[in-house]
N, C-alpha and C positions, 0 to 999 in steps of 0.2 A: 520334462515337458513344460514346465510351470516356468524353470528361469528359461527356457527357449520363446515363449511364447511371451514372457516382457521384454526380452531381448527385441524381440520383432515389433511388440508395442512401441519401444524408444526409439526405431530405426523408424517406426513411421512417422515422425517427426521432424528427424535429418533432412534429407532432400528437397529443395526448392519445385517448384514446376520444371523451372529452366531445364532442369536436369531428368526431369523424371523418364523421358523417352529419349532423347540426343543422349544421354549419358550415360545408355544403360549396355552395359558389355557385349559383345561381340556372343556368340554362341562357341561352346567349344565341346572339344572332348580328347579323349587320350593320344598322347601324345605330341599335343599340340604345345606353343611357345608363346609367350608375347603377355601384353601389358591387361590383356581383357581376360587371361586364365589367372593374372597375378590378382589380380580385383577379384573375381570366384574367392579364389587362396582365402582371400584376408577376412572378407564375408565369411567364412564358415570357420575362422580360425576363432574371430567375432563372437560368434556363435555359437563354439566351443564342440564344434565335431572334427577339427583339424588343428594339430601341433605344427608350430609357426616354426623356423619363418618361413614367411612366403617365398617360393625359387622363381615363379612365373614359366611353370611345368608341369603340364595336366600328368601327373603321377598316379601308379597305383592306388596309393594313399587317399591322394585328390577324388579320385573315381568310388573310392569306398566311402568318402564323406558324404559327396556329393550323394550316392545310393540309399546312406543314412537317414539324410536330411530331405530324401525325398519320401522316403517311406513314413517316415514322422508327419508331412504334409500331406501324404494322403496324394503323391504326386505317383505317375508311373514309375517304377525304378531303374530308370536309365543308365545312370551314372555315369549321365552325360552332363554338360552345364545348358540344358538343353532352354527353349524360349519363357516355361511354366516357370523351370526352378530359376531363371533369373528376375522373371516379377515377383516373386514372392519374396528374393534375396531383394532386391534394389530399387522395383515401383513400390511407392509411398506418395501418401498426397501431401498436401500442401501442411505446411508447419502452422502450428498456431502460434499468437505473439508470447515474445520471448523464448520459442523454441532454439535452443542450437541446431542451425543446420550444418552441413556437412553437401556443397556441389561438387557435382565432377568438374573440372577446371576444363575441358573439351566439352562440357554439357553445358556451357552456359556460364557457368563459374568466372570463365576469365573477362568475362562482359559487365560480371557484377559492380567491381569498382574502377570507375576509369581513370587513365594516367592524368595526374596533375588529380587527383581527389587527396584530401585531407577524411583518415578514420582513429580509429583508435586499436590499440592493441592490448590487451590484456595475458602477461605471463600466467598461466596458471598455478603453477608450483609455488610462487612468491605472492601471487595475488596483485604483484604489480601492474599498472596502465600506466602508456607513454602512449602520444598521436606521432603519426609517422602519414607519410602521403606515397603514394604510388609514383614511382620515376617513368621506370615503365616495366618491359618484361613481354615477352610471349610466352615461353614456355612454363614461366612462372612468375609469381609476380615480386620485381624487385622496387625497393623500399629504401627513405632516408626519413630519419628521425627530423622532428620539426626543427626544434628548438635544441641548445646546449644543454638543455635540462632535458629533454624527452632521451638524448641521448646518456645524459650519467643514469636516467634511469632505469632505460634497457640495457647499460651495463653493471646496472647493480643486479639485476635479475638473473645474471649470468655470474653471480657471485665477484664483482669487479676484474674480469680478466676477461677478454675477448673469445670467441671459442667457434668450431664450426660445431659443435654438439646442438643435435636437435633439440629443441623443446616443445611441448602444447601450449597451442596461445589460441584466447578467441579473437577474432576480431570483428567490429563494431561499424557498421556505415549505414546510415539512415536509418537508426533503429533495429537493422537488420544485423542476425550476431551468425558467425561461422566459422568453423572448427577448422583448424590449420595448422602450421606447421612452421617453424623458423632456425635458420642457422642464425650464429650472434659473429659472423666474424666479418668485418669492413673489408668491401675488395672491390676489384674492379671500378667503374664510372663514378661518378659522381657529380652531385648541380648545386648542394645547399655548400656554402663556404661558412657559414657559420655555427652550423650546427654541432661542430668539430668532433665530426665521424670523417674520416679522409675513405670515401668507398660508399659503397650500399649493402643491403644483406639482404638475404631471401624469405620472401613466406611463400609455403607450397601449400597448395589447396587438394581434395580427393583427386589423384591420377593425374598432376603436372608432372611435367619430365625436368631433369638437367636438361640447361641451354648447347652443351656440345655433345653430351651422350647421346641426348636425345630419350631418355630412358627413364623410366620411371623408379624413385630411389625407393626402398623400401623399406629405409630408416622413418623419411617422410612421412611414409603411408602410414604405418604402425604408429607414427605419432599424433600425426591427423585422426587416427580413431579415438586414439586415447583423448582427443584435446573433443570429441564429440558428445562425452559424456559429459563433461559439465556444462555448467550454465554461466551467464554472467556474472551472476549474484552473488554467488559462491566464494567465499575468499580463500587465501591460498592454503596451502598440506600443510 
């Protein structure tokens, strides 16, 4: 109960306003499909009353977590992902400074930083920061490194070899820091000619889709959490 209940302490810190009602999941229950049971999933995997990964499939499993985690809160035991247990999963107030947050990218999130903005990005695992600016993106937001330097540095963070392997990164725009997600491999568009990346590469935020699936990855997701517990300050593993 003790590490549940700091569990829930840290989470109330993640979420911006932006997000706290627009971003908060759909209602579900058994047998149901989609991107608002796979957020349930990862919250309670989070949490540690459900063994990952997440399929995005209100499951037996799912429904027995869910009944766990309500009964610990003192919620009816539905085991359903019913309106109660998703405030208590996902409403949080507002972050105090220096909190890592953590938006849903449809709650608000994708408004944070707008295209043509200059932030920063921080690998976690290396402790490395490169500034990179937003090109653009809808379903997620795609990225070119500044400078010829911002670029060897986001490939030294990838161990110098280009890669689609996720990693946790925060990133940094006006003060404000948020927990995210990034492939390292140059593709598609591109607009800086000097920064000698030929392409762009992705950062995903909480519950951004691929631009053709349409779908929420779930590589992403699981790293976006992980990239939630630290803080800036922090240097790398």
């Amino acid at each position: 109960m003790k590490k549940l209940l700091l569990f829930l302490l840290f989470l109330a810190l993640l979420l911006p306003a932006t997000a706290r009602t627009e971003g908060l999941p759909r209602e579900s229950g058994p047998g149901q499909r989609g991107s608002h049971v796979m957020a349930l999933e990862e919250a309670l995997i989070a949490a540690g009353y459900l063994e990952g990964p997440a399929a995005g499939v209100f499951s037996h499993a799912l429904s027995t977590a869910v009944t766990a985690f309500q009964k610990d809160q003192g919620l009816a035991a539905t085991g359903r992902g019913d309106r109660d247990t998703l405030r208590l999963l996902f409403l949080k107030p507002p972050p105090g400074p220096g909190d890592t947050q953590m938006p849903a990218w449809y709650g608000g999130g994708d408004a944070l930083i707008p295209w043509g903005a200059q932030f920063e990005v921080k690998d976690i695992k290396t402790g490395i920061v490169f500034t990179v600016y937003r090109l653009m993106g809808k379903s997620h937001l795609d990225a070119e490194p500044l400078t010829a330097e911002d670029t060897r540095l986001m490939k030294e963070a990838y161990g110098g070899s280009w890669s689609w392997a996720r990693r946790p990164i925060l990133v940094r725009y006006q003060g404000q820091v948020y927990a995210a997600s990034m492939n390292g491999m140059p593709h598609g568009y591109y607009s800086n000619r000097k920064n000698r990346m030929e392409g762009h590469f992705c950062i995903h935020f909480f519950e951004s889709r691929g631009d053709t699936s349409q779908r929420i990855d779930s590589d992403h997701l699981n790293t976006v959490f992980e990239a939630s517990f630290a803080r800036w300050e922090d240097g790398g593993e």
